[in-house]
C-alpha positions in Angstrom: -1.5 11.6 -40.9 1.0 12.9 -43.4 0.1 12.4 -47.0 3.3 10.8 -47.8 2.7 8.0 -45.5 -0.7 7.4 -46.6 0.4 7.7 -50.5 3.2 5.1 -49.4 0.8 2.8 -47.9 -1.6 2.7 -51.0 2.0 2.0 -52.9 3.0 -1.3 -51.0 -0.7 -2.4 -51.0 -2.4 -1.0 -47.7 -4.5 1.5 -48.7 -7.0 1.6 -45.9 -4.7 0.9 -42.9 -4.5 4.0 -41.1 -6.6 3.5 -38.3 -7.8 7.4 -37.7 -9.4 6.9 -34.4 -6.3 5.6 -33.1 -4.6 8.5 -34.5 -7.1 10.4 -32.2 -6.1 8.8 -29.0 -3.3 9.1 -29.3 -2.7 12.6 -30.2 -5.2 13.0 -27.1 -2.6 10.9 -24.7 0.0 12.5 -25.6 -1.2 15.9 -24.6 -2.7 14.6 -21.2 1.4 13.2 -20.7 2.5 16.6 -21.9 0.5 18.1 -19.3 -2.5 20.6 -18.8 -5.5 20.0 -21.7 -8.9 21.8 -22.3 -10.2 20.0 -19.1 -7.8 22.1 -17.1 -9.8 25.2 -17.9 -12.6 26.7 -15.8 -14.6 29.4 -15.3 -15.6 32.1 -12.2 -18.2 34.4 -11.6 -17.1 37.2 -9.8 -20.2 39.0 -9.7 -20.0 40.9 -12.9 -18.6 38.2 -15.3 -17.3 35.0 -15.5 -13.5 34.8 -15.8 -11.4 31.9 -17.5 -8.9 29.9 -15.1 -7.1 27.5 -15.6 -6.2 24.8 -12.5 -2.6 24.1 -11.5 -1.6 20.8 -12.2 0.6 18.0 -10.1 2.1 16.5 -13.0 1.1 13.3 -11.6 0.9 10.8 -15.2 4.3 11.4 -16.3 5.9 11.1 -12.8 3.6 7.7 -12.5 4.5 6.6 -16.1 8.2 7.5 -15.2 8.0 4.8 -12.2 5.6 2.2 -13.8 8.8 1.9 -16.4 11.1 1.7 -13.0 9.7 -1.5 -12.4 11.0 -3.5 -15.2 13.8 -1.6 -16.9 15.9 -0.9 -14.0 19.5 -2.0 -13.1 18.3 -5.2 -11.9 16.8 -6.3 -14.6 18.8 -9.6 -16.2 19.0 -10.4 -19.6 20.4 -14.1 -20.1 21.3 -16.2 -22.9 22.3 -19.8 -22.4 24.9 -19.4 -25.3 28.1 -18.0 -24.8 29.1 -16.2 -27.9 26.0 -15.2 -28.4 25.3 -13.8 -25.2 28.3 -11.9 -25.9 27.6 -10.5 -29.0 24.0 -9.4 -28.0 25.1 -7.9 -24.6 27.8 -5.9 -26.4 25.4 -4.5 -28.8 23.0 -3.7 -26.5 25.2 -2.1 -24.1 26.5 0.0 -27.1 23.1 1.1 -27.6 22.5 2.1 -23.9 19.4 -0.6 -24.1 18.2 0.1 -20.6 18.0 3.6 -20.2 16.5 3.9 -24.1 14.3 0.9 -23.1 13.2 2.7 -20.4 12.3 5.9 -21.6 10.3 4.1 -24.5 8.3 1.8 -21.9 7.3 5.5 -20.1 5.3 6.2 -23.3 4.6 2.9 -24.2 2.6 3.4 -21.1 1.0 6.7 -21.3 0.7 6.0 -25.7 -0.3 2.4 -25.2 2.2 1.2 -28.0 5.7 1.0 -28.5 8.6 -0.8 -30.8 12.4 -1.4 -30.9 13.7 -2.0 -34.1 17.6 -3.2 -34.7 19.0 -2.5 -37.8 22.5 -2.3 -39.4 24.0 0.7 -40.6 26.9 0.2 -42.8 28.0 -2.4 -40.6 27.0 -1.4 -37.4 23.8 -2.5 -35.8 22.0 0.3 -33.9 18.6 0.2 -32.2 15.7 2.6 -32.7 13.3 3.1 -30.1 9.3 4.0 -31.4 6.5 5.6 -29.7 3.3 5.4 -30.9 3.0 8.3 -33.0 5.3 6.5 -35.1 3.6 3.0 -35.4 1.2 1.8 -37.7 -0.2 -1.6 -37.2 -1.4 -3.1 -40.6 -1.6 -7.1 -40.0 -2.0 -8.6 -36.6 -3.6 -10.8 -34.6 -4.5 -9.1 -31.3 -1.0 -8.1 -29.8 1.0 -10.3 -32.7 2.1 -7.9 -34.9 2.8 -9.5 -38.3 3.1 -6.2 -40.7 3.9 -2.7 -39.4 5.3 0.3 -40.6 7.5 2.9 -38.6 7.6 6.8 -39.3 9.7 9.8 -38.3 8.8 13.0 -39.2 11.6 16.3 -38.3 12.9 19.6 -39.2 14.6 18.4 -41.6 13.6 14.7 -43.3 10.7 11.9 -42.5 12.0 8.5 -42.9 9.8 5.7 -43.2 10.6 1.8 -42.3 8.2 -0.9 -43.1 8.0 -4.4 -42.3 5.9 -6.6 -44.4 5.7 -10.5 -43.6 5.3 -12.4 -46.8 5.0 -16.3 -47.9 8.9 -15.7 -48.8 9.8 -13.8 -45.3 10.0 -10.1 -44.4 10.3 -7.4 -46.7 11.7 -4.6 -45.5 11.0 -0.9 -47.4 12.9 2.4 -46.4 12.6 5.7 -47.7 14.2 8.9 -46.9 12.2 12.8 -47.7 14.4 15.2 -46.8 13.0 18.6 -46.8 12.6 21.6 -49.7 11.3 24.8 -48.6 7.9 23.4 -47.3 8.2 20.3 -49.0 9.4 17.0 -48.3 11.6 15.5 -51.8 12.3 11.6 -51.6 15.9 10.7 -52.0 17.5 8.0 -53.7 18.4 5.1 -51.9 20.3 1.9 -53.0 17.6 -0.4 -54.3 19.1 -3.4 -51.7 18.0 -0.5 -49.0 14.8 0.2 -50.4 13.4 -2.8 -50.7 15.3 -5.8 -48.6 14.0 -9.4 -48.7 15.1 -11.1 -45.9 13.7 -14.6 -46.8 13.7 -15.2 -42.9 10.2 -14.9 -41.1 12.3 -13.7 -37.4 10.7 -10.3 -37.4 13.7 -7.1 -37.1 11.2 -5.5 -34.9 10.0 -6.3 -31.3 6.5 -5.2 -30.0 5.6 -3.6 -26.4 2.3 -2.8 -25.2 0.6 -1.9 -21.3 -1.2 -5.6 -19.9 -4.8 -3.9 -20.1 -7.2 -4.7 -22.8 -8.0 -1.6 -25.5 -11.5 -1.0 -23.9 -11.5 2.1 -25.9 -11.6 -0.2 -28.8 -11.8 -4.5 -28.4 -10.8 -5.4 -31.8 -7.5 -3.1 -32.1 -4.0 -4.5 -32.2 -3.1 -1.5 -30.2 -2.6 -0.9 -26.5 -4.2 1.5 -24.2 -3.0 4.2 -22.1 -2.7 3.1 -18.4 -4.0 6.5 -17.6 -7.4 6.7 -20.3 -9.8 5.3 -17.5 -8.5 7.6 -15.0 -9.0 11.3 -16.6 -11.4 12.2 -14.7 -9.3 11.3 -11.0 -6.3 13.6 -12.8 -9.1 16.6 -13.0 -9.7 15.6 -9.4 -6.4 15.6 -8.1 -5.5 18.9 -9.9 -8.5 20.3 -8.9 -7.4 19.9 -5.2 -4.2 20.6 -5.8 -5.3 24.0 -7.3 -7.2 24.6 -4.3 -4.5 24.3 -1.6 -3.1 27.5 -3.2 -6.5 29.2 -3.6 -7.1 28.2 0.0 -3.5 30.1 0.7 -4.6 33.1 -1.6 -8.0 33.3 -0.3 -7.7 32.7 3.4 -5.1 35.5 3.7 -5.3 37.8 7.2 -7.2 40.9 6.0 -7.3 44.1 8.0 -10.2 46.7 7.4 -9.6 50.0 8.3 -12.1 52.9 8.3 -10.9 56.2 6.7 -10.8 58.3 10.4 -8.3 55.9 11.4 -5.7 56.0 8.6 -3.7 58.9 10.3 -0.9 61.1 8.5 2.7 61.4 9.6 4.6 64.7 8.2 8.3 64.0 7.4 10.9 66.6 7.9 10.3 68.2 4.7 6.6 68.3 5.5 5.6 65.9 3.0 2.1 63.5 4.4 2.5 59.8 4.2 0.0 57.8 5.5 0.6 55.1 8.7 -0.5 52.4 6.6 1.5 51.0 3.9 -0.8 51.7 0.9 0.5 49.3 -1.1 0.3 46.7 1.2 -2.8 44.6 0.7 -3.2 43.5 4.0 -5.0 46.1 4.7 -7.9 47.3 3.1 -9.9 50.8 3.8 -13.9 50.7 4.3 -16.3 53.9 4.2 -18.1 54.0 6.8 -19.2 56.1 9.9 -17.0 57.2 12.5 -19.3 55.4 15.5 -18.4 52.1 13.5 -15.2 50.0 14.8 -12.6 51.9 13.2 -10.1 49.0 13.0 -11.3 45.0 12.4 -10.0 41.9 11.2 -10.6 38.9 9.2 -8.8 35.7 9.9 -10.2 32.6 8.5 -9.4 29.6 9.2 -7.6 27.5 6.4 -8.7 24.2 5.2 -5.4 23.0 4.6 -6.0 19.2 6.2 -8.9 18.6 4.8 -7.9 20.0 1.3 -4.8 18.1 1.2 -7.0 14.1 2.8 -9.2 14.9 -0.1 -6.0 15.0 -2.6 -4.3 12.4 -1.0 -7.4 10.7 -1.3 -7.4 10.6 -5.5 -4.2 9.9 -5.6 -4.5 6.8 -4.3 -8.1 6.2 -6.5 -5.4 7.1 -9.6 -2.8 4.9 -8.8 -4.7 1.5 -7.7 -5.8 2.3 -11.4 -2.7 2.9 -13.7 -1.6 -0.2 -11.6 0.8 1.2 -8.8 -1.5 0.2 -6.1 -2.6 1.8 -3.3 -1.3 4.5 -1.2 1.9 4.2 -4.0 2.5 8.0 -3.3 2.6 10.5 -0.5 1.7 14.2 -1.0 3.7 15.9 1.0 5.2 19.6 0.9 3.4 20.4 -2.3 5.1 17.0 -4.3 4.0 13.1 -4.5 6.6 11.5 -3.3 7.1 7.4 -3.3 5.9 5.9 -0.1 8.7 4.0 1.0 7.1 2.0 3.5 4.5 0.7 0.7 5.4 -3.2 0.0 3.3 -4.6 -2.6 2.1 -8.1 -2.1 2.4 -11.2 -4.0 -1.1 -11.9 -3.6 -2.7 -8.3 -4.8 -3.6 -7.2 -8.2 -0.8 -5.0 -8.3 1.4 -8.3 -8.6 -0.5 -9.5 -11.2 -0.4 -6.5 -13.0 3.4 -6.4 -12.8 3.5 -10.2 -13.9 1.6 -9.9 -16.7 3.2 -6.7 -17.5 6.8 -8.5 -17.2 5.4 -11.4 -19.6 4.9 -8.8 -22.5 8.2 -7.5 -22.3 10.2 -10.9 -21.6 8.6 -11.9 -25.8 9.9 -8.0 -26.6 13.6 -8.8 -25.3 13.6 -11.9 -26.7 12.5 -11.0 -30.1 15.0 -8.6 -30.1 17.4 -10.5 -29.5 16.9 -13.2 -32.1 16.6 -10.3 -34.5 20.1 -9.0 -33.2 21.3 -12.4 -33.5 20.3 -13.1 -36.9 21.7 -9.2 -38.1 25.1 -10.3 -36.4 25.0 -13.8 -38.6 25.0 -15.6 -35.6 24.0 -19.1 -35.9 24.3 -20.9 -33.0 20.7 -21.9 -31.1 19.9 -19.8 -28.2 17.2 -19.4 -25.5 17.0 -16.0 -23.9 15.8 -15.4 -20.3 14.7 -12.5 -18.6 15.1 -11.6 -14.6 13.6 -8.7 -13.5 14.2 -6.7 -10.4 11.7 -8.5 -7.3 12.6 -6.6 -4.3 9.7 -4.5 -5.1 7.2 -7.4 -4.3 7.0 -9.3 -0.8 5.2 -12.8 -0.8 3.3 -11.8 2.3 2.1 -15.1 3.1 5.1 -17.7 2.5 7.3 -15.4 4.8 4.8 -15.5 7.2 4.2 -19.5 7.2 8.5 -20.0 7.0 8.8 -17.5 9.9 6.3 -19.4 12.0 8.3 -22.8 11.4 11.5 -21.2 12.3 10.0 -20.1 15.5 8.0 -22.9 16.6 11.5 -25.2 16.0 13.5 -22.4 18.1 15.5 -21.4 14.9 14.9 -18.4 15.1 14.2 -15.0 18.0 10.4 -13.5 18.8 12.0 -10.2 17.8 13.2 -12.0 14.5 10.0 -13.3 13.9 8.3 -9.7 14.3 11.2 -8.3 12.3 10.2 -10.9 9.1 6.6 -10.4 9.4 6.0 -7.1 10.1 9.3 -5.2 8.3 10.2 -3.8 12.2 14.1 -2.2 12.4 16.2 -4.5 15.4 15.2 -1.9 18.3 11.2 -2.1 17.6 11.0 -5.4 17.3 12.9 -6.4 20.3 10.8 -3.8 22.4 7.4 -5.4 20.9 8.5 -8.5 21.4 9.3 -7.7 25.4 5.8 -5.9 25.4 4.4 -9.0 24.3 6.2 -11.6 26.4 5.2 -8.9 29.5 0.8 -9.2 28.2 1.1 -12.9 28.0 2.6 -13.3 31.5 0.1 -10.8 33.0 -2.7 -12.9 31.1 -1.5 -15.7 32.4 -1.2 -14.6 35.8 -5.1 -13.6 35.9 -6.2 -16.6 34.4 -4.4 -18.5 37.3 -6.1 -16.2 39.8 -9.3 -16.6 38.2 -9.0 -20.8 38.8 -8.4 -20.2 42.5 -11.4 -21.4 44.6 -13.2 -18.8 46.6 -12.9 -18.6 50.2 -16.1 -18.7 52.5 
């Protein structure tokens, strides 16, 4: 932690509130996002000595933090406040502040950081929006994921600014403070005193809060969130680890030609210069000492593992994303990438949904603690309730579609081939063709049962 955050805390009263551990994890998140760590590394012995490698990665926890975010900040996703000028007002600021695309990106690392915080503010006149990960958070009164105090950081090239919220009996105080940078130092600047330290007298926080659904197993008692991906480190080694072997497989399982010295024969160009039949540089081939009785010529051609290699990698990726809450069989590996399986539909009734739900509950207080903040920035006074719609076509209630799509059928509303295309997501030309293949088995059923009744003659 940088000394003048620490010194600042001790100033306003906190002197004890940097929670080092959490420091720690995160700091070790991030580098698992940024991609290969120390786990990467490995060793071989080739015989003589062991030599350092280090495994080829799939990049698989920033793509899968990338579309965890997809499912709530998306354009689909309805913000709605049942007052007109206010609705107005807040929509205009957040679309000048490109809300969804910087909410977006912040709810990637809110979910591989476990914390993350939008903060409206106004700036000589004009309210922008900051967007914190959690290397810039620290939590100093909560309770559990109600965040009463906090205090936001930004350390870069050229100046660290620090912006902290403290809840008092009176209402929020808000402190700022600006070091720009010196040579190797970092000088405080003066600010106007209003700036520096801003009583509110209002108890609407100017901050809003978002965190992953999962409980902080790392750590009960923190007000901090947890990495989707920190249980499932070790099924990222595993999936690397197979992905690194596809291309070892490649390397290793390469045709090899062994060629005894008698056969590599000479060929004299015109200016009588010896060059041998084999390409010497080409490492196909590969000479052997040996006698001349011994096959002169012989080959190697093993068979690659490619299928199995790539069932066992498709294999943890599914393990990794039923546990950063995608669900199973989220992703397909094909042609060396994970790409989206389009024909996975995720149910209303699986733990996926739930996920999302609960997921969608956490952001839904976010948005709407922002947007009182924005609302009491902007002097508006007018009440207000905000709510949130977020994008559903990603979930399918499995069961009440069946049920509806039996009533419809049984009453002759609707086709067979309807029914088949409602419950079982079949295009017009399947369905239609099941549903004849079926009407055909239940006639020929029926037709056997009938001469199965007939009396036996004597």
């Amino acid at each position: 932690m940088e000394k003048i955050v620490s010194n600042f805390l001790e100033e306003i009263g906190f002197k004890d509130a940097i929670d080092e551990d959490q420091e720690e994890r995160v700091q070790n998140w991030l580098k698992w996002y940024k991609g290969k760590t120390e786990e990467h590394e490995y060793f071989v012995y080739n015989g003589q000595k062991r030599t350092k490698k280090i495994l080829k990665s799939l990049n698989i926890i920033p793509q899968s933090c990338n579309d965890l975010a997809d499912f709530f900040f998306n354009e689909k996703l309805e913000i709605t406040i049942d007052n007109k000028k206010a609705n107005n007002m807040i929509k205009e600021v957040l679309k000048a502040n490109d809300f969804l695309f910087n909410a977006n990106n912040l709810m990637q690392l809110t979910k591989a950081l476990g914390t993350g915080a939008i903060i409206p503010y106004l700036d000589k006149g004009v309210l922008k929006i900051n967007y914190i990960d959690a290397t810039g958070i620290i939590i100093l009164e909560a309770d559990k994921h109600n965040v009463k105090s906090v205090l936001f950081w930004n350390k870069t090239n050229k100046k660290l600014t620090i912006n902290a919220h403290i809840l008092a009996e009176e209402g929020y105080i808000i402190y700022n403070r600006i070091y720009k940078k010196n040579g190797e130092e970092y000088v405080q600047q003066e600010i106007e005193q209003k700036l520096a330290e801003l009583h509110t007298y209002s108890q609407i926080p100017k901050f809003a809060m978002l965190f992953p659904p999962d409980v902080n197993n790392k750590d009960i008692n923190s007000p901090y969130g947890i990495s989707c991906f920190e249980n499932a480190k070790d099924t990222v080694i595993s999936i690397d680890s197979a992905y690194d072997s596809l291309d070892n497989e490649i390397t290793a399982g390469r045709k090899r030609i062994y060629v005894k010295g008698g056969a590599i024969k000479f060929n004299t160009d015109p200016e009588g210069n010896m060059t041998p039949v084999f390409d010497t540089t080409d490492t196909t081939y590969y000479q052997l000492p040996g006698e001349e009785k011994d096959p002169m010529v012989s080959y190697d051609t093993t068979e690659l593992r490619i299928t199995a290699i790539t069932d066992a990698l498709q294999s943890q990726i599914n393990l990794y994303t039923s546990k950063v809450g995608l669900g199973h069989e989220y992703y397909k590996f094909k042609d060396g990438q994970a790409y989206v399986n389009t024909d996975n539909i995720i149910s209303s009734n699986s733990d996926v949904y739930r996920k999302i739900k609960k997921q969608e509950n956490i952001i839904t207080i976010a948005i709407t603690d922002l947007c009182y903040a924005i609302a009491e920035l902007l002097n508006i006074k007018q009440k207000f309730s905000v709510s949130v719609d977020y994008d559903d076509t990603i979930i399918e209630d499995t069961d009440s579609i069946r049920k509806s799509s039996q009533v419809e059928y049984n009453s002759r509303i609707i086709s067979k081939a309807q029914y088949f295309r409602n419950v079982y997501n079949m295009d017009e030309k399947n369905a239609i063709k099941f549903a004849e293949k079926m009407n055909n088995e239940i006639k020929s059923e029926q037709i056997n049962l009938s001469n199965e009744d007939e009396p036996e003659e004597e």
